[in-house]
C-alpha positions, 0 to 999 in steps of 0.5 A: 966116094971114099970108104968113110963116105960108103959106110956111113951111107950103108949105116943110115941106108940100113937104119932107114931099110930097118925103119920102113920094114914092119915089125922087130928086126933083131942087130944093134948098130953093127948088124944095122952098119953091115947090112946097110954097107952090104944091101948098099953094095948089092944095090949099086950092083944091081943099080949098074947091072939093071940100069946103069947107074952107080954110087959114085956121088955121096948126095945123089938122090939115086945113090941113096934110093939104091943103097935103100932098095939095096938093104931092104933086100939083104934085111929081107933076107937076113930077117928070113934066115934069122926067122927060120933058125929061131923057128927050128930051135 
């Protein structure tokens, strides 16, 4: 997959991830563009480590589930982060 093809599947897979999570997530559309490139990063990681699978194909139903899966968890965390410093303040 090309690197234009990469982010643009973290940008929607981190548009979809911040659609399916419940309530307010803060991040305009950088923050969406780098978590969604990172959450499909680390879930083609674990897709490979666990399954052995890729994200080699852009139209791949299991490329898009995994980038998915992948930035739900990286907004997991970055909403637990983000929560807990505003709770400190």
């Amino acid at each position: 997959m090309s690197f234009l093809g990469f982010l643009l599947l973290g940008l929607i897979a981190g548009a979809i991830a911040k659609a399916i999570l419940p309530g307010r997530q803060g991040g305009g559309w950088f923050i969406t563009l780098l978590l969604g490139v990172i959450g499909a990063f680390l879930g083609g990681w674990l897709g490979g480590l666990l399954f052995n699978v890729n994200l080699g194909e852009f139209f791949s139903l299991t490329t898009w589930i995994l980038a998915i899966v992948g930035s739900l968890i990286v907004l997991l965390i970055y909403g637990a982060i983000t929560n807990r410093r505003h709770a400190k303040s």
